[in-house]
Each structure stands twice: as structure tokens, then as C-alpha cells.
N, C-alpha and C positions, 0 to 999 in steps of 0.2 A: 502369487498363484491365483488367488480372487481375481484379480484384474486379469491375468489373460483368459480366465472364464468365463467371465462377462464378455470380452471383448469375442468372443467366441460365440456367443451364443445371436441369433439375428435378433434384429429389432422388436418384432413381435412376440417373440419368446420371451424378451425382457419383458413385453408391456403385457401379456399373460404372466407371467410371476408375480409384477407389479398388482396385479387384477386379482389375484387368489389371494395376497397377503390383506388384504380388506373384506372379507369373507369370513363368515362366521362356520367355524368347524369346530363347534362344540354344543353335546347335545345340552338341552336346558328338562331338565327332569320335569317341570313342572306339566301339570294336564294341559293340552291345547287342543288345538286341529293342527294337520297337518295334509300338505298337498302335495303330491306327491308326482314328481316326475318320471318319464320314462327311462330314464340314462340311468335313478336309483332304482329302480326296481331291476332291469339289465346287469346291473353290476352288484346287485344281491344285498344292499346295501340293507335293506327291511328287517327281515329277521335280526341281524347284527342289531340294529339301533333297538327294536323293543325289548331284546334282551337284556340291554344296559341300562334300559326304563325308561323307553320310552311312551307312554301314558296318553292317552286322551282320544281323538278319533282321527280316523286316517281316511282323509277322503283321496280315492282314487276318480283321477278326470277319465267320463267314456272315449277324451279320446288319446288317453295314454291306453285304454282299452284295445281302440281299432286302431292305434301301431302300432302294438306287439302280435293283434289280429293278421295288420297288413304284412309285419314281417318275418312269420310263422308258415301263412298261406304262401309266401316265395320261396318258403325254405330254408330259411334266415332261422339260424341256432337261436339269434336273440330272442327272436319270438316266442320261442318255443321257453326258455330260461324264464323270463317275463312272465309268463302264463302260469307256469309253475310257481314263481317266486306270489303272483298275487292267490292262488289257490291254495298257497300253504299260509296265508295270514292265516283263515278261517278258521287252523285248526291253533296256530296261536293265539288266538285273542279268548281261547278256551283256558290256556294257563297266565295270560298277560292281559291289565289293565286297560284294554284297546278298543274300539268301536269301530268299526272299517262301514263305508260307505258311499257309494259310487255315484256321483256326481255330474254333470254338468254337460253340455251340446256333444254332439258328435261329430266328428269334420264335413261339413259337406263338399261339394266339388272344388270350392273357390280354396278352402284349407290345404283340400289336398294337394289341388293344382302347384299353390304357392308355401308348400311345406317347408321346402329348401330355405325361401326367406323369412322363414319364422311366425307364421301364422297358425300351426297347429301349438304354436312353443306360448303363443300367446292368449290362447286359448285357456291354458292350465294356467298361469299368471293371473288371468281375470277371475280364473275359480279362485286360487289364493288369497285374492282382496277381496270377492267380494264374502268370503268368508272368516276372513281376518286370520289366514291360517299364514305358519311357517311355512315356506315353500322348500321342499325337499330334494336335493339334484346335484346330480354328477356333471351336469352341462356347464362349463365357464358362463358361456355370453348367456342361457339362460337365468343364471344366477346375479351374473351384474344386470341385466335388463329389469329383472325382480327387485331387486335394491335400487332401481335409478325410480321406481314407482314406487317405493316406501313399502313393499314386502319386506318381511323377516325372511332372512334365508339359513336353509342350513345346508351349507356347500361341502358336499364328498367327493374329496379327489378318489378317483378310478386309478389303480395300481395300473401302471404300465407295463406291457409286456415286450419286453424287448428281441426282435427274434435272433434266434442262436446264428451265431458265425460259421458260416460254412464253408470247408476249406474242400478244397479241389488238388485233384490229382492232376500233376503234369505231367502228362506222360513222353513230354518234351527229354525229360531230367534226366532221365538216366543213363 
């Protein structure tokens, strides 16, 4: 049954499974920094981790800032979720051990232009090292690109959602 699941699944799929099992998904209690991507703040991942203790300062990159800016101002629900999720730190670091602190370039044209191929993604990676923080993110290939450069990472799979099956009326049948 394992075997015809594998053999089921395409090439990439396996070499993604393969790529998350070397990922670290386990919080480390101890005080640090942390750097924090936009795919964890998106998928609400923040709140959850300081409540289970996570300790020390959280820096947010300005331009995990101006995506959730960029995708709020389009209409884009994430944005708007994003925005929320980092203006509700403020009111926890009032009951939790946490420092939050906003960080580092803003995208200029050449970021934006070349987002798709990971230039704003690079951006938050360089704030990660040059701060010596855990890099925090829901993004695979952000996550393996952060460990191919000797970041810590702390890799949150995003629940999937799978959409409901919808079945149709034939009005052939009857």
C-alpha cells in the first residue's frame, strides 16, 4: 500500500517530503531572536509559538511589512490577516517574555520587480544572519535556501485545505 503511494505521488512531491523531513519543527524554548517570515505571520503561526514559549525578540523585516501592505492594498484577505496577526503581537508581549522589533531595507523597485524569483525572500534571510536569529516560515524553499546558508530555521507546515468535492446534478438521469 506504501508503494503504490509513492509511486503515485510525482517526482517533486517526493523531493518536497524529502526537503521537510530535514527541517527543524520544534520550538527551542530558549531566549533568542527571531526572524520572522511572511508565510508565518499569514498562516497565524505567531501567537500559537509565544504561547507555547516562545521567549526572546522577534524581529519583523520591513519588507515582510510592505507584502502584507502590498497584499491588503489589492484586496488580498492575506494582507489584511498579516496586519492583524503583527498588531496583535503588541498587545502580547504585554503578557509574554517577547521584544518585537522592526527591522531591516524595504524592497526597492529591483525587489519588487524580481519577487517571484526570490529577492524580497532574500532580503529576510540576510536580516536572519546578519542577526544570528532563527528564521521563522511556512515557505519550503525559503526554509531550505536559509539552511543551505547556515541559518537556524524553524519550519511550520501550513495546514492544507483541501476544497470540498462537488457533485453535480445530471439532469441527463432521469
Amino acid at each position: 500500500m506504501a508503494k503504490n503511494k509513492r509511486q503515485k505521488q510525482s517526482r517533486s512531491q517526493q523531493l518536497k517530503n524529502k526537503a521537510r523531513k530535514t527541517l527543524n519543527k520544534k520550538l527551542n524554548k530558549k531566549k533568542q531572536n527571531y526572524v520572522v517570515d511572511t508565510s508565518a505571520i499569514v498562516n497565524k503561526f505567531l501567537q500559537r509559538l509565544i504561547e507555547q514559549g516562545l521567549t526572546g525578540k522577534i524581529i519583523i523585516p520591513d519588507a515582510v511589512i510592505a507584502e502584507l501592505e502590498n497584499l491588503a492594498n489589492k484586496g488580498n484577505e492575506a494582507g489584511f490577516i498579516g496586519l492583524d496577526e503583527v498588531a496583535n503581537l503588541h498587545n502580547l508581549k504585554k503578557r509574554f517574555k517577547i521584544f518585537i522589533q522592526f527591522q531591516g531595507p524595504r524592497p526597492d523597485i529591483k525587489h519588487i520587480k524580481y519577487a517571484r524569483s526570490g529577492e524580497i525572500d532574500a532580503l529576510i534571510r540576510n536580516l536572519a544572519f546578519k542577526n544570528r536569529a532563527t528564521l521563522i516560515t511556512a515557505d519550503l524553499i525559503q526554509a531550505k535556501s536559509a539552511q543551505a546558508y547556515g541559518i537556524e530555521v524553524l519550519f511550520l507546515r501550513p495546514k492544507i485545505i483541501k476544497p470540498k468535492k462537488r457533485r453535480f446534478l445530471d439532469i441527463f438521469t432521469r
